[in-house]
C-alpha positions as CSV (number, residue, x, y, z in Angstrom):
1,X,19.5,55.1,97.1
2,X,16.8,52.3,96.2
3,X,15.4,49.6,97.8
4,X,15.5,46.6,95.4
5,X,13.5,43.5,96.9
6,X,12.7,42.7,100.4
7,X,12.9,38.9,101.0
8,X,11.4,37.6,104.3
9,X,13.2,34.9,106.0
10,X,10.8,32.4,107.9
11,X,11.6,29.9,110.3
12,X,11.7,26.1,109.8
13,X,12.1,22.6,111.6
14,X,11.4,20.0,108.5
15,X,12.6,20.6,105.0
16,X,10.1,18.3,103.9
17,X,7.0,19.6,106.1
18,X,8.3,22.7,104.4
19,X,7.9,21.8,100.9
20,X,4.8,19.7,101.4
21,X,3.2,23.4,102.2
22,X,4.9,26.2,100.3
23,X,5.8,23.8,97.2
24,X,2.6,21.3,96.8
25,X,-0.1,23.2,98.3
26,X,0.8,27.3,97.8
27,X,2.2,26.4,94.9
28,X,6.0,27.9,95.2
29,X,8.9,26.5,93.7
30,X,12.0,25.8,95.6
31,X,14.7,27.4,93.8
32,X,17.7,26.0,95.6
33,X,18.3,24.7,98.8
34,X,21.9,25.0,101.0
35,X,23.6,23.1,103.4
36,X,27.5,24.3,105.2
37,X,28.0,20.3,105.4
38,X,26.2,17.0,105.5
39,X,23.7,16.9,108.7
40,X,23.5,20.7,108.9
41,X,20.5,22.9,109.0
42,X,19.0,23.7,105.9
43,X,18.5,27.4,104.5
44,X,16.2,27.5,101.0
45,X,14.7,29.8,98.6
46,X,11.1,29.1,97.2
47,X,9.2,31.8,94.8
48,X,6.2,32.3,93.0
49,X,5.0,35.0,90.9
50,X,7.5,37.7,91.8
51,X,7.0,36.4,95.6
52,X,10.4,35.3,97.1
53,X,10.6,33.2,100.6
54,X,13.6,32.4,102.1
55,X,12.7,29.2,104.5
56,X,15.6,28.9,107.3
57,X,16.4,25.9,109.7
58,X,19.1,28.0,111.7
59,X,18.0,28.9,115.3
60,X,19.9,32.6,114.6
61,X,18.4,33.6,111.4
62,X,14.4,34.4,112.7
63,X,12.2,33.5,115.2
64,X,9.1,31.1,114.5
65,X,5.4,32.4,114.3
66,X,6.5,35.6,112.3
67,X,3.6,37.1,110.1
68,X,4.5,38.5,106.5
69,X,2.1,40.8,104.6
70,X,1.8,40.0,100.4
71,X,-0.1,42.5,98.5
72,X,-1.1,40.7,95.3
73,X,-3.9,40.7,92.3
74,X,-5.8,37.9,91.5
75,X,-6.5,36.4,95.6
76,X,-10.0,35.2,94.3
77,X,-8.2,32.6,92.0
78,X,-5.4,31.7,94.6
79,X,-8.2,31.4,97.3
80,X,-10.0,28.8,95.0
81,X,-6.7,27.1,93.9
82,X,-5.6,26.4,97.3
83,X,-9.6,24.8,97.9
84,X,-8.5,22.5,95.3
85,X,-5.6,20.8,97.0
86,X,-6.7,18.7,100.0
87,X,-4.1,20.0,102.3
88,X,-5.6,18.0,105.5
89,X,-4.2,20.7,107.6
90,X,-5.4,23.7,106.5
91,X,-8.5,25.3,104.8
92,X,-8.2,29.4,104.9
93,X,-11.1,31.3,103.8
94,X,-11.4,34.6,102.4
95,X,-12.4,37.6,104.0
96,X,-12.8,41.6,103.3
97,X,-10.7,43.3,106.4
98,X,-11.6,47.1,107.5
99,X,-8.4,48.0,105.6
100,X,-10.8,47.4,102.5
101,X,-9.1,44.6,101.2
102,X,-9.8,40.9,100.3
103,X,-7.4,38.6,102.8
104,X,-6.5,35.0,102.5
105,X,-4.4,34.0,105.8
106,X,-2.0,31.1,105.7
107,X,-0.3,29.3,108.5
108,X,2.4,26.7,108.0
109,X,3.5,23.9,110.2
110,X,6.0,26.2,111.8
111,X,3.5,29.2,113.5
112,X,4.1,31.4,110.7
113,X,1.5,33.1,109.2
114,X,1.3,35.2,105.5
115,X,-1.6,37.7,104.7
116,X,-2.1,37.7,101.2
117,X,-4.3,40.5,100.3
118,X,-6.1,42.4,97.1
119,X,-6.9,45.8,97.3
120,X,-10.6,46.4,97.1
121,X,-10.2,50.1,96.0
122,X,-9.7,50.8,92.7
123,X,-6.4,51.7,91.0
124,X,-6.0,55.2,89.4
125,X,-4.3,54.4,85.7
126,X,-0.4,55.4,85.4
């Protein structure tokens, strides 16, 4: 057995709230979005550098203010990309945790929250 990819599915109230955050200021890109019928909740995918979000508008699929965890390289860059965007809501810092890692800490307009984080220790070669 294998695990392929593990796809966290967050909750949503406004498609366009939605994008306004993970599209224009994290800097996703919405893959495809899904309605059952005209005037139905939405359920979409955004992704960015291997990262895959599924963003939900159903009331069954998740509960709002969930936290994911992203391990990723490069949070120095991402940290002073997002300073470059003038999101009025939202200005995250970075800081080194006890778990020796580098943490940037998002929260969108729905309560949830990611952790992106960079190892501080270093990497034994494969």
């Amino acid at each position: 057995m294998e695990f392929l990819k593990t796809i966290p599915i967050l909750r949503i109230f406004d498609v366009a709230k939605a994008k306004e955050f993970y599209v224009d200021y994290l800097g996703f890109t919405s893959e495809w979005e899904h309605h059952f019928e005209e005037n139905t909740p939405a359920y979409l995918q955004v992704s960015r550098a291997g990262l895959t979000l599924h963003l939900s508008e159903h009331h069954g699929d998740c509960c709002p203010g969930s936290t994911v965890f992203v391990w990723m390289t490069g949070i120095e860059a991402f940290h002073a990309e997002l300073g470059t965007k003038k999101y009025k809501y939202l200005r995250p810092g970075i800081e080194t945790t006890f778990y020796d890692t580098k943490c940037v800490e998002v929260i969108d307009p729905f309560g949830n929250r990611i952790r992106f984080n960079e190892s501080l220790k270093p990497t034994e070669a494969k």
